[in-house]
C-alpha positions in Angstrom: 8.8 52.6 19.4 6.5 54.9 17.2 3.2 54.5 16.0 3.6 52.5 13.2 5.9 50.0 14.4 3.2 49.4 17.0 0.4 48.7 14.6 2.9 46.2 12.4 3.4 44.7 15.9 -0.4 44.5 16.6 -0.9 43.6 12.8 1.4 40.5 13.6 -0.2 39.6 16.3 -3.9 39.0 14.8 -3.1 38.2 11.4 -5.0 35.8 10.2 -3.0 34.4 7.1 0.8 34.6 6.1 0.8 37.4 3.7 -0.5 39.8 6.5 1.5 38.9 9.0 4.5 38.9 5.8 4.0 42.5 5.1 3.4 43.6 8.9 6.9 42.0 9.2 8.6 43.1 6.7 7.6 46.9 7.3 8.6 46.6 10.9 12.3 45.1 9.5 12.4 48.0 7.0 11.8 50.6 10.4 14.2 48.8 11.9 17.3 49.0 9.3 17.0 45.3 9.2 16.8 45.8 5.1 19.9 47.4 5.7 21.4 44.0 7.1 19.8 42.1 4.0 21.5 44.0 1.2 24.9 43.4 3.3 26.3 40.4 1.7 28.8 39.9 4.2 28.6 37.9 7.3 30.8 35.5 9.6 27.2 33.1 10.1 28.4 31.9 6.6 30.6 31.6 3.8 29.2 34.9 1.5 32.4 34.6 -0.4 31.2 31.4 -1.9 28.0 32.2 -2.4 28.7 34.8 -4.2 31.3 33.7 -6.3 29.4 30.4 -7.3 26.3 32.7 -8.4 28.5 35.1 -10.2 29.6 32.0 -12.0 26.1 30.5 -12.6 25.0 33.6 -14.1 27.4 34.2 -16.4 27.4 30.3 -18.0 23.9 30.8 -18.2 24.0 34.1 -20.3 26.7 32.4 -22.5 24.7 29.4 -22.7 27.2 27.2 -21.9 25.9 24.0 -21.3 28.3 21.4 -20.6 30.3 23.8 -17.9 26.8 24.6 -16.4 26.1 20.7 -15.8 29.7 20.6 -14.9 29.8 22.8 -11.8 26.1 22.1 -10.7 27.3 17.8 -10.0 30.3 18.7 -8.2 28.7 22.1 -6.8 25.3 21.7 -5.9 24.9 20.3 -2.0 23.0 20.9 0.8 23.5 23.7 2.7 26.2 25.1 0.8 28.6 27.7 2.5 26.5 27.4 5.7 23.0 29.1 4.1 21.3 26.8 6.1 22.4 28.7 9.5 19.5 29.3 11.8 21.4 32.7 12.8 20.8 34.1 9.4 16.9 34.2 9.8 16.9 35.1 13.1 18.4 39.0 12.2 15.3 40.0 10.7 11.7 38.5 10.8 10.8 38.1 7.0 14.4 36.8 4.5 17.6 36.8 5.3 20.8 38.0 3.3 19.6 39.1 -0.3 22.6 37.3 -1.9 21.2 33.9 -0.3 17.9 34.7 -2.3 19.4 35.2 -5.0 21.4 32.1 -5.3 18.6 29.7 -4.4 16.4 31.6 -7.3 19.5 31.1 -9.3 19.9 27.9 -9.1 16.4 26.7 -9.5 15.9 28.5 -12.2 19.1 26.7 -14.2 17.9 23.4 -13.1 14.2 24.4 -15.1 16.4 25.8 -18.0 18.5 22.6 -18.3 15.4 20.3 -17.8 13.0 22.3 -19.9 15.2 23.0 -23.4 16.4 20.6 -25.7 20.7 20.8 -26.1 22.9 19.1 -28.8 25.6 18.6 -26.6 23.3 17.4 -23.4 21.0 14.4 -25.0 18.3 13.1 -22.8 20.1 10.0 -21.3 22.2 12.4 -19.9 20.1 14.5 -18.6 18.0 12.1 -16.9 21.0 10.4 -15.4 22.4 14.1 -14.1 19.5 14.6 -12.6 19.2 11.8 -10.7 22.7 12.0 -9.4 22.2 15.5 -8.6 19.2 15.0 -6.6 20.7 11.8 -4.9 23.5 13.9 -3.6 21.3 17.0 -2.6 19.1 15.7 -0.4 15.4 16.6 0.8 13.5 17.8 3.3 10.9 16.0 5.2 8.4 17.1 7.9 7.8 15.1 11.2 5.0 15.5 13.3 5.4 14.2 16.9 3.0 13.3 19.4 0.8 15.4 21.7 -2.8 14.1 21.9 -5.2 16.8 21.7 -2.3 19.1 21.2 -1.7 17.7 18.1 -3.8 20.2 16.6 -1.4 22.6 16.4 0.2 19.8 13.5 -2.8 20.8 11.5 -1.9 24.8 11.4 2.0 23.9 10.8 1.0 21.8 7.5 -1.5 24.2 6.2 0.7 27.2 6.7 3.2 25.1 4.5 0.9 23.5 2.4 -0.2 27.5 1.4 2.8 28.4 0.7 3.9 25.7 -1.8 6.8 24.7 1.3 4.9 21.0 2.2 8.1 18.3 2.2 7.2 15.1 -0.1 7.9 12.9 3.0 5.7 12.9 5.9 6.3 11.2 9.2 3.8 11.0 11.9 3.7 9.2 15.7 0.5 9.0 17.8 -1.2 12.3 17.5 1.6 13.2 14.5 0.3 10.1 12.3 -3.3 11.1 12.4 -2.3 14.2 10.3 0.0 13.1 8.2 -1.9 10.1 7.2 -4.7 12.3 6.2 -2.2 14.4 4.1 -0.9 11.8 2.7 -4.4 9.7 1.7 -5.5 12.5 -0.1 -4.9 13.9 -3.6 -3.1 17.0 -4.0 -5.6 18.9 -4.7 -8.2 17.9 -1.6 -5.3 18.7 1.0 -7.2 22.1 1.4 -10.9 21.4 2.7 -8.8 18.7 4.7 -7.4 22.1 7.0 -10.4 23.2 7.0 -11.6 22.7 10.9 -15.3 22.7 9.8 -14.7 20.0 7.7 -12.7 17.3 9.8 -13.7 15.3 12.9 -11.6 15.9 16.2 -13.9 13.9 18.5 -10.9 10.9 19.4 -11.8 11.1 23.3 -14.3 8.6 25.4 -13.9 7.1 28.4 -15.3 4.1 29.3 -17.5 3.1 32.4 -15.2 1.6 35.6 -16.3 -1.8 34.9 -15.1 -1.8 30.9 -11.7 -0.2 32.6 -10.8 -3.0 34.7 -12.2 -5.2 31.8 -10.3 -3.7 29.2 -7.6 -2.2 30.7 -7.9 0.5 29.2 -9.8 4.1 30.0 -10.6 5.2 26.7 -12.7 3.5 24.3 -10.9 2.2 20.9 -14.4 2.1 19.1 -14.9 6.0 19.9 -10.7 6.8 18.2 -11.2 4.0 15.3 -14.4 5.9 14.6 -12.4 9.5 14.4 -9.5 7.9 12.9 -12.1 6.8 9.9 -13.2 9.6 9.5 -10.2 11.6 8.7 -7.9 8.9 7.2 -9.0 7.3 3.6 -9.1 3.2 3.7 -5.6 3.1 1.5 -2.7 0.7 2.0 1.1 3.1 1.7 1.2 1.9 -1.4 -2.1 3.3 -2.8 -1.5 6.9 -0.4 1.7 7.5 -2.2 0.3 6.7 -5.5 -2.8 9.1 -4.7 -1.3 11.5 -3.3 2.7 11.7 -4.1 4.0 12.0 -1.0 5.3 9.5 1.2 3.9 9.3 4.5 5.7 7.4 7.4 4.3 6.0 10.5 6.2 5.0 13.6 4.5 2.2 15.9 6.0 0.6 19.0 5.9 -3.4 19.8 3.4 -4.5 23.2 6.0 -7.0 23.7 9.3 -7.7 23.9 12.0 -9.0 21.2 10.6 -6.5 18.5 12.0 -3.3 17.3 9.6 -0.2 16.9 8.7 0.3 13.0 8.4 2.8 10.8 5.5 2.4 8.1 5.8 3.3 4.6 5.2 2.2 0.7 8.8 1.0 0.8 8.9 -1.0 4.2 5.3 -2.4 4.3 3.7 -1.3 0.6 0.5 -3.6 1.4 -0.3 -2.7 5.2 -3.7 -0.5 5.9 -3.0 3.1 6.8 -5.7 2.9 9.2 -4.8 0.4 11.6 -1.2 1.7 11.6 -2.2 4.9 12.8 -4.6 3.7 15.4 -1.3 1.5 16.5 0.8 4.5 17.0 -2.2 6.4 19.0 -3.0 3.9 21.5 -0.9 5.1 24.2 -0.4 2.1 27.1 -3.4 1.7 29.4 -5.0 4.4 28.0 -5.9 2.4 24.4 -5.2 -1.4 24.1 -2.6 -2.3 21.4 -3.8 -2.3 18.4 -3.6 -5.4 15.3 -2.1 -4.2 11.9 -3.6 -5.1 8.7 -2.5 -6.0 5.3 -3.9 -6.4 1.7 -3.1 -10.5 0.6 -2.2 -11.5 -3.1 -5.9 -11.6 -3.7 -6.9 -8.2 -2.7 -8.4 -9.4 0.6 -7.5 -7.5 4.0 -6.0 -10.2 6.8 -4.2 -9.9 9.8 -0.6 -8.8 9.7 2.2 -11.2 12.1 -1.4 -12.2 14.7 0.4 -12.9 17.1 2.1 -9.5 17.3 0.4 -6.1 18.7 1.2 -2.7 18.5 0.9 0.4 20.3 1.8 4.0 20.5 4.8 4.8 17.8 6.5 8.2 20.3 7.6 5.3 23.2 10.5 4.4 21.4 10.8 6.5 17.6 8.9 10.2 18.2 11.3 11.3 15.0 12.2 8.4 12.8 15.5 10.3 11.7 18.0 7.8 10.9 15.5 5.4 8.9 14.3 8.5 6.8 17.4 9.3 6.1 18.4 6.0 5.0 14.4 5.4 3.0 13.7 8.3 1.8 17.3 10.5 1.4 16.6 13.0 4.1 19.4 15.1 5.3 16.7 18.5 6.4 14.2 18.0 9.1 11.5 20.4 10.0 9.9 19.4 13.4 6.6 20.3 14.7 7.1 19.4 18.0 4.1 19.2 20.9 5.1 16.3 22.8 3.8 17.3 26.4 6.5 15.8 28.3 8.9 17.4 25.9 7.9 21.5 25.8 9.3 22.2 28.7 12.3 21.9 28.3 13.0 22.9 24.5 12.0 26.5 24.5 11.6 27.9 21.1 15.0 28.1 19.5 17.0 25.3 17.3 20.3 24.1 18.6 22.3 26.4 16.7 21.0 29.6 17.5 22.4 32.1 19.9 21.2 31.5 23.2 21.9 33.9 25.2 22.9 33.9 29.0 19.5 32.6 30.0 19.1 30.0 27.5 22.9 29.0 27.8 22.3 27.9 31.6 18.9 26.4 30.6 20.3 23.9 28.5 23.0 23.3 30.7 20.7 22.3 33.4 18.5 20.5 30.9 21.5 18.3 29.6 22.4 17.8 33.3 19.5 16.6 34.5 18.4 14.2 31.9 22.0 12.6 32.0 21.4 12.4 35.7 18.2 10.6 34.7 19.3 8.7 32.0 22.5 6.6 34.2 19.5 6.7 37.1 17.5 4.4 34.9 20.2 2.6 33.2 21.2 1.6 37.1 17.8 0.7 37.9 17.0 -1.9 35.1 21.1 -3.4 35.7 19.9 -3.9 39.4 16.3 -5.2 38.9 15.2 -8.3 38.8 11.8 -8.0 37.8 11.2 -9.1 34.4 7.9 -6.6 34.4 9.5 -3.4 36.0 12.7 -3.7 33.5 10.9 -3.8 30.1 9.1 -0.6 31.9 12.3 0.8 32.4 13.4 -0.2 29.2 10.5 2.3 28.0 11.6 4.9 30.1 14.9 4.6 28.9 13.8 5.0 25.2 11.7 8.1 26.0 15.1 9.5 27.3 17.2 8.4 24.8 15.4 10.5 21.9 16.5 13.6 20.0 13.1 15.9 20.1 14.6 18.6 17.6 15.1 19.3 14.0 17.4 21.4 11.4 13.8 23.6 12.1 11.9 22.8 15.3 8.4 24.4 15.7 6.4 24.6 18.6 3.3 25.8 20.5 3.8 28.4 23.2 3.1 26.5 26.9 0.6 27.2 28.8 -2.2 25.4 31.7 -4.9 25.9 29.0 -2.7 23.6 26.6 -1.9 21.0 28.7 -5.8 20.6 30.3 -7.0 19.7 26.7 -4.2 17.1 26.2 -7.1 14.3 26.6 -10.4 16.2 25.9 -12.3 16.6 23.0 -11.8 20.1 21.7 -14.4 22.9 20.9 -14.7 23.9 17.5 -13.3 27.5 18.6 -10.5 25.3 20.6 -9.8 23.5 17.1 -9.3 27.0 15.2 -7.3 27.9 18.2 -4.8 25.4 17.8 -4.8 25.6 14.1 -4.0 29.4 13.9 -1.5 28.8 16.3 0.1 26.7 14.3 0.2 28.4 11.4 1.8 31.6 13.3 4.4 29.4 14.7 5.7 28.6 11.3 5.3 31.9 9.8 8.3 32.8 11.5 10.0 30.1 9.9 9.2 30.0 6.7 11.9 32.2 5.1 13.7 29.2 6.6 12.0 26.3 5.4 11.5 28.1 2.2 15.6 29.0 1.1 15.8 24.8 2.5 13.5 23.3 0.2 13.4 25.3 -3.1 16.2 23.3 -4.6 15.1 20.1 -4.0 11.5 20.9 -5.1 13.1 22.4 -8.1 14.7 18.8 -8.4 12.0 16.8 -8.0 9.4 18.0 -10.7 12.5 18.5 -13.4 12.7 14.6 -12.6 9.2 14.1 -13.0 8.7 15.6 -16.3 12.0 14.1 -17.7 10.8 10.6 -16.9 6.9 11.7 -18.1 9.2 11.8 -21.3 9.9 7.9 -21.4 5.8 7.2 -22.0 5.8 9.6 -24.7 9.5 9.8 -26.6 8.8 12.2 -28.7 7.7 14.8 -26.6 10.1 18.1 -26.7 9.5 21.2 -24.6 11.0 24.2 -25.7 10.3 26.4 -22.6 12.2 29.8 -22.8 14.5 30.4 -19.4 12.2 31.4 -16.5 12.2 35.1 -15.2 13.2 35.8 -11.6 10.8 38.3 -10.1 11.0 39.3 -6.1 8.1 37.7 -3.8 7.3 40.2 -0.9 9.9 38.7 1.5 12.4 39.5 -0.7 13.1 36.0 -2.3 13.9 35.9 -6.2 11.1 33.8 -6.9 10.7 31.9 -10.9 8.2 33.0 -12.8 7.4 30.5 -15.8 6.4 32.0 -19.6 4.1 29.9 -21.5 5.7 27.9 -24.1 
């Protein structure tokens, strides 16, 4: 390796914000030939055959302004991951962008969705287009970002949402358990624009941790005091129900809680399941981890305003037991078929490495999962033996947790995590230093770096369909608005992705 490539390695290394570490990347591809491998359409990690004929044919329908054909072959056309773009192999050749053509069909594509949306067209009347675009983005999809548990080590959530939130790449749906829903309730109980002095570690309060005297933990039960993570949680999270957070801040955040007793399901919070429950309560629910917080009592807003007691006779507790990643109910909610995971789960590092499902695995990682898959269905029919055979009321809803804890599915379409180490897991129940908050944060953010060509080429689309939607039905307030926006102008970012660049009308 020659000089330069070293410093672009060392550049990566201690970069402190994305377009550093970009450009340190992206020269070290360029030394490498790994440009050479963009420009390359072809490929057996997907269908480039496709791609390329479906954006030859977008382009040309756009330059002949054909309209009707256009809408024609984007609502029988236009799905997620099309032709296998999606493929974790193709960002895993080079460390900034993948294939050029893949670029260049996502920039194509959302910049006909803003033509269609933003011009007026004889022969495409606003009743249709409203109704297209609803269709369309029905059948696309979206992406949503779930943060798991991990205590203290939750921190690293906060660098994975501000290295998105930077880049314009933050989902619309949030879910969070224990540790998870601490951050995205304080996302998602903020406007827009106050997200950023929100990442800001000088500005937030990490202080959840306090144990209590001997005599309060054979009391209580309990070895850390409520008072001290209701204080923490107060501070961070704004006194909203779901249904004020989505309407402050747009996106819809969703928090998984677990039943203290028996005969209930876990639940996952949100404006469409529970519009009038307090954010607050919900999240201190899914942090209270058994015997280290007593379950917790949700709230709700009544017809007249007033906060009461939701179901008293029912308590909740920490939402990873039983639903870490709420994945079937957001798809089912909220339309989700893309998941990025930022993953921190203590008991879970170990043994997920730091590469999705589909990636090669190599000869090492190939026998790793092998012995991983072995040994927790070993576990798994070990438990499932245990509760048949007990007859213990106690010990078998105990196993029943257990079993829960197995039965979960850690990973996402994109799964990030923290790199493992004894410092990590000896600040799993302490209160951090502010230098051990930055820590975590920067961490974070490097950790999605390397994915967010990924997350980028995932989401563009159904970003692009969600604010056409929003100014078409800003349109049914005010009839006779008419926006006549010229087409937008593609124009390369510095990872090599056509990005749109608007004209003013």
């Amino acid at each position: 390796m020659d000089r330069i490539s070293r410093e672009c390695e060392q550049a990566m290394r201690h970069a402190l914000d994305y377009r550093t570490w970009r450009d340190a990347a992206a020269e070290l591809d360029r030394r490498e030939g790994r440009d050479e491998w963009k420009e390359d359409e072809t490929s057996q990690d997907y269908d480039w055959r496709l791609v390329r004929s479906r954006l030859k044919h977008l382009r040309q329908m756009r330059g002949d302004r054909d309209v009707r054909q256009l809408v024609h072959h984007l609502r029988q056309g236009l799905h997620w991951n099309l032709a296998n773009i999606g493929n974790p192999r193709l960002y895993s050749y080079s460390r900034v962008g993948t294939k050029h053509l893949i670029h260049d069909y996502v920039a194509e594509v959302t910049g006909v969705l803003e033509y269609l949306a933003d011009n007026e067209f004889e022969d495409f009347p606003y009743h249709e287009k409203l109704k297209f675009f609803h269709e369309v983005a029905l059948s696309y999809g979206r992406s949503a970002l779930l943060l798991s548990g991990g205590a203290t080590l939750g921190l690293f959530h906060v660098g994975v949402v501000k290295a998105l939130y930077l880049e314009d790449a933050m989902p619309l749906v949030l879910s969070g358990s224990s540790a998870g829903s601490v951050v995205a309730a304080a996302v998602g109980t903020r406007k827009p624009t106050e997200v950023e002095e929100l990442l800001d570690p000088e500005t937030s309060y990490y202080r959840f941790w306090r144990a209590l005297g001997l005599a309060q933990m054979l009391k209580r039960r309990t070895v850390m005091d409520p008072v001290q993570i209701r204080r923490a949680i107060n501070k961070n999270v704004r006194d909203l129900t779901f249904e004020e957070a989505f309407e402050v801040s747009g996106r819809a955040i969703n928090i998984t809680v677990s039943p203290a007793g028996s005969n209930q399901p876990p639940r996952l919070l949100n404006y469409l399941t529970f519009p009038y429950l307090f954010v607050r309560e919900a999240v201190q629910a899914s942090c209270s981890v058994p015997l280290l917080f007593p379950p917790v009592m949700l709230m709700s807003r009544d017809e007249h305003g007033e906060h009461q007691p939701f179901m008293p006779l029912l308590k909740w507790n920490d939402g990873s037991l039983k639903s870490d990643l709420p994945v079937l109910r957001l798809r089912r909610l909220h339309n989700v078929n893309h998941f990025i995971v930022s993953q921190t789960n203590p008991h879970v590092l170990p043994f997920l490495g730091k590469q999705d499902p589909s990636e090669r695995l190599g000869v090492v990682g190939g026998v790793r999962e092998y012995a991983f898959s072995s040994a927790l269905a070993q576990a798994r029919g070990l438990v499932n033996l245990a509760r048949a055979v007990t007859p213990v009321p106690g010990i078998q809803r105990k196993l029943e947790g257990l079993s829960s804890i197995l039965d979960q599915d850690y990973r996402g379409n994109v799964t990030i995590v923290p790199q493992q180490s004894l410092w990590r897991y000896m600040k799993v129940t302490a209160n951090p230093r502010i230098d051990d908050v930055k820590r975590f944060i920067l961490e974070g953010e490097r950790a999605t770096w390397s994915r967010m060509s990924q997350v980028r080429n995932q989401i563009l689309i159904s970003q692009a369909l969600d604010r056409c939607l929003q100014r078409l039905e800003a349109r049914l307030s005010d009839p006779q608005r008419v926006s006549r926006m010229p087409p937008p102008a593609p124009k390369r970012d510095g990872e090599g992705n056509l990005r749109i660049v608007r004209s003013k009308p």
